[in-house]
N, C-alpha and C positions, 0 to 999 in steps of 0.2 A: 593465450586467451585473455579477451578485458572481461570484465563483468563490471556494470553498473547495478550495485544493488539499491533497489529503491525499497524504503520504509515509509510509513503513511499511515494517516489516523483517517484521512478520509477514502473510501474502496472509490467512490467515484469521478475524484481527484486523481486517483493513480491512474483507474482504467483512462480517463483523458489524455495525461502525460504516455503513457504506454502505447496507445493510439498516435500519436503525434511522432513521437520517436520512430516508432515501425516503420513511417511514412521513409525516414532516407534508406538509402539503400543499405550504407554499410550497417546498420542495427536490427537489429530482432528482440521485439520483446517479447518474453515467455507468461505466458496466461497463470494466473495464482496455482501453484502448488503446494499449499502449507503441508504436505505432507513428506516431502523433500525435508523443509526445515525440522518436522518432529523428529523425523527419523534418523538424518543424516549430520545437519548444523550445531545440536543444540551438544554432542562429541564426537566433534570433526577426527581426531585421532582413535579414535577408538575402530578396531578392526572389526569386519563382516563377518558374525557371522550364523547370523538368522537366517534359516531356509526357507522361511515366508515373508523375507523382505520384499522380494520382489515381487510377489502374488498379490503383498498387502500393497503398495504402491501402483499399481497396474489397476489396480480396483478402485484406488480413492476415485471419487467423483470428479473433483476439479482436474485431476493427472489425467485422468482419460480425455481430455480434450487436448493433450500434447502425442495423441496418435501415436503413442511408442508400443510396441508390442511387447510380450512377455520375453521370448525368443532374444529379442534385440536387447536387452535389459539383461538377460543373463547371461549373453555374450560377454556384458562386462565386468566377469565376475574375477576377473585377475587381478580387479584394483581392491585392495584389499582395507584401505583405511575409508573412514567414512566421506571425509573430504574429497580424495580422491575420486572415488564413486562419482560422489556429488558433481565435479567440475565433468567428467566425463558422460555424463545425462545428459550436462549445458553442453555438451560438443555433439553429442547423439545428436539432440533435437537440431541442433543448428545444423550442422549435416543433412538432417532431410527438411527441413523447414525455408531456409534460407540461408543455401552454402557460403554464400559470399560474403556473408553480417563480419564483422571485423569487433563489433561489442556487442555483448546480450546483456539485455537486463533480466533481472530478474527480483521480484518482489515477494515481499511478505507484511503485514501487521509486525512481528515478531522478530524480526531483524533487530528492532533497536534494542530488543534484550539480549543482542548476541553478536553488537559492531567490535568489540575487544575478544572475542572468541575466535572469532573469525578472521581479524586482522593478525591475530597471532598463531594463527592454524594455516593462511595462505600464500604469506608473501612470496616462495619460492617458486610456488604453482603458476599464479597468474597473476596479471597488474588488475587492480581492481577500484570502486571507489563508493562509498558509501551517499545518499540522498535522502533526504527525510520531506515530507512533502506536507505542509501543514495546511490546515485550512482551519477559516472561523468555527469555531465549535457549534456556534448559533445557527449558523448554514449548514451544516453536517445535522444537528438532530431536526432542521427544518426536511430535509433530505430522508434522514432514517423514519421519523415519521412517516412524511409522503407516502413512501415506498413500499408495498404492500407485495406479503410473500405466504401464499396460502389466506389469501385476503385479509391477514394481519398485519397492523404495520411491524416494519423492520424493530422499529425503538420507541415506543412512546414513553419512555421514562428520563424524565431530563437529565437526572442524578446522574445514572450511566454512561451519558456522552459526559458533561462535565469533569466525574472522575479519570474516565479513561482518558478524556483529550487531555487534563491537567498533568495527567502523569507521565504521558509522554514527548508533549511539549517539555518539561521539566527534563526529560531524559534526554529528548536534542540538544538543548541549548547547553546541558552539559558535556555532551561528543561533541558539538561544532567546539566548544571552549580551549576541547583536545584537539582541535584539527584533526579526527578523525571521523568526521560528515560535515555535510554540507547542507542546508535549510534551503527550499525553496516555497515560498509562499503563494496556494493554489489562486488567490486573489490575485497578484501576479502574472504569473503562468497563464488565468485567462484575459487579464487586461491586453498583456502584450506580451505573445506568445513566440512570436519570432525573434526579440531579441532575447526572450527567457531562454528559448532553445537553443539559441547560438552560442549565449554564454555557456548556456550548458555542456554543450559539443567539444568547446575549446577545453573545457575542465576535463574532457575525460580524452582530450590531446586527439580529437578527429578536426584537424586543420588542412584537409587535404578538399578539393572544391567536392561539395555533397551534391546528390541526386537526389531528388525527392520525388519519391511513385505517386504516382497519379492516381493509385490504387487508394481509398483511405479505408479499403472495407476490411484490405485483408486480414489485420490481428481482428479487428472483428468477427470477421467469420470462424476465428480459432475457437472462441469463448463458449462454454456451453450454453444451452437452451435458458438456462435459469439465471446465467449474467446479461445474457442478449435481453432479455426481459426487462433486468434490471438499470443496463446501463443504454442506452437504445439513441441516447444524443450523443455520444462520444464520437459518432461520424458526421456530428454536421460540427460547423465551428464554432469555438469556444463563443461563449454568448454571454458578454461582462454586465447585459441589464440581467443576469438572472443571481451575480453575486449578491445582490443587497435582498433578496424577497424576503428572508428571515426579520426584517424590519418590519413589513406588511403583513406577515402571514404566521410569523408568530408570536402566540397570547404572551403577553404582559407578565404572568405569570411564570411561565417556562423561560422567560426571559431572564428574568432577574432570579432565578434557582440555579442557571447556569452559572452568571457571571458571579452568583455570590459564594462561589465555589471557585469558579477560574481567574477571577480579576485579576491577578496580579500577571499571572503566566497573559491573558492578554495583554494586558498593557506591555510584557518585555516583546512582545511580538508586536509593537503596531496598533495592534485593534483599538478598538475605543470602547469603552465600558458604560453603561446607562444605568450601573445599581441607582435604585431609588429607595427611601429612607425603609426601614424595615417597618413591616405591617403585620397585625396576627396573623393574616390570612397566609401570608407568606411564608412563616415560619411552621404551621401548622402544614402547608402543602411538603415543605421539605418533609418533615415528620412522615407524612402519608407516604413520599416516595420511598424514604429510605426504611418505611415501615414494608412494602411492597419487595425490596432487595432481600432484608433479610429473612422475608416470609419466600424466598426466590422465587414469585409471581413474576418479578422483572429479574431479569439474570444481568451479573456483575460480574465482568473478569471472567 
C-alpha cells in the first residue's frame, strides 16, 4: 500500500488538492476523518482493545461519509495494533471506493504533530510520504471569516489564524529540514497546477502514463452536506485572481495583527509582509483579541 499523507493549515486548500488528485485514476483521496487520527495515530502500537471503538468511529460525523458500515469494521478485528487497524480501514475503503487507486491519500490538520510517530510506527507496513500544504495566513482568515457556519462566521479573530498558522509553518519548515515532508505552496498549486501535480506524482513514484476522469464531481460527492456547503468551488478550476482578495477585502487592521505575529515565518516562506509602523489603535486591538481568547469567546488550539 502507498499513502500520501497530506497536512495543511488551510481545509480549503486541501479539499482543492484532494479534489485534483482524485481526478487520475490510480488515486483516491479519503474525505477528513480526524477521528481515525484521535483514535488510532496518535499510539500507532498500542493494541485494541476498546469495545466501542468501532461504534465510536462509525458514528463520528465526518467518518460516516466514508460509507463503511459497523459489520465491515469489525470484520477487522484480527489486527490487533492500532496502526494496523488503521492501514486496513485505508484498504477497506479503497476496496469499495475505488479498487484500483494504487495511492490514498489521506489527511488531517494534526498529522504534523505526529510525521515522526508515524514514520517510525510504518515503514515495514507500507511506502508512504508526508505533504504539508501551506497557504497565506491572510487568505485563510480572509476565507474563515467569509465562511459562515450556522450564520456565524468560521474565524473572526485574527489572533487565532496567525497563532495557529505561525506554529505550524514553524513545524513544516522544521520536518522538510529532516527530509521527512515536503511543503507545497496553495498559491502555487493554484497558479499552476499541472506542473505542481506532476511534480507531485513523480514524488510519490507514479511514473507510469496517468488517466485523468473526466468525473471531477466524484470525491465531491463523497463530502458531507456541511463540507459540500462549505467548499462548493473545488469542482470548478483553480481560480489564481481569487489568491490576492485578502489585499482588497481585508481591514488594514486584521492585516497588520496577523503579520505582526507571523512576519518572520512569512518571510521564510516567500510571502511579503506590509507591517506598518505600530499605532495605539493597533496595539489596543491586539489586547481586545487576545483579551477575547482568554475570556474563550474566540477559541484557541
Amino acid at each position: 500500500m502507498k499513502i500520501l499523507f497530506l497536512t495543511y493549515i488551510s481545509r480549503s486548500g486541501s479539499t482543492l488538492l484532494s479534489n485534483l488528485l482524485n481526478q487520475y485514476d490510480p488515486i483516491l483521496s479519503c474525505p477528513e476523518a480526524d477521528i481515525l487520527v484521535k483514535k488510532l495515530l496518535y499510539n500507532p502500537h498500542d493494541q485494541i482493545f476498546n469495545d466501542k471503538l468501532f461504534s465510536n468511529v462509525i458514528n463520528d460525523q465526518k467518518f460516516s461519509c466514508w460509507n463503511l458500515t459497523l459489520n465491515e469494521l469489525e470484520y477487522l478485528t484480527n489486527y490487533y495494533t492500532h496502526i494496523e487497524l488503521f492501514l486496513k480501514i485505508l484498504e477497506l475503503y479503497k476496496n469499495k471506493t475505488k479498487p484500483d487507486a494504487k495511492i490514498i491519500l489521506f489527511k488531517s490538520v494534526e498529522l504534523i504533530d505526529l510525521v515522526e510517530v508515524i514514520t517510525n510506527a510504518i515503514p515495514a507496513l507500507a511506502t508512504f510520504w508526508f505533504l504539508s500544504l501551506i497557504r497565506d495566513c491572510r487568505g485563510i482568515f480572509l476565507s474563515q471569516k467569509s465562511t459562515l457556519i450556522n450564520n456565524r462566521p468560521m474565524n473572526d479573530n485574527p489572533l487565532i489564524t496567525a497563532y495557529q498558522w505561525d506554529s505550524f509553518v514553524k513545524k513544516s519548515i522544521a520536518l522538510e529540514e529532516e527530509n521527512l515532508i515536503k511543503i507545497l505552496k496553495y498559491e502555487e498549486l493554484v497558479r499552476h497546477p499541472n506542473e505542481k501535480i506532476d511534480g507531485l506524482l513523480k514524488d510519490v513514484q507514479l511514473n507510469e502514463k496517468l488517466i485523468k476522469n473526466n468525473d471531477n464531481k466524484e470525491y465531491f460527492d463523497r463530502l458531507s452536506q456541511e463540507q459540500k456547503h462549505i467548499h462548493p468551488l473545488i469542482i470548478t478550476p483553480p481560480d489564481p485572481s481569487r489568491i490576492d482578495r485578502w489585499k482588497f477585502e481585508l481591514n488594514q487592521t486584521s492585516t497588520y495583527l496577523i503579520e505582526s505575529i507571523t512576519d518572520k515565518s512569512l518571510k521564510r516562506m516567500g510571502y511579503v509582509v506590509y507591517v506598518r509602523s505600530g499605532k495605539i489603535w493597533y496595539y489596543l486591538s491586539k489586547l481586545y483579541y487576545k483579551l477575547l481568547i482568554l475570556l474563550k469567546i474566540s477559541r484557541y488550539g
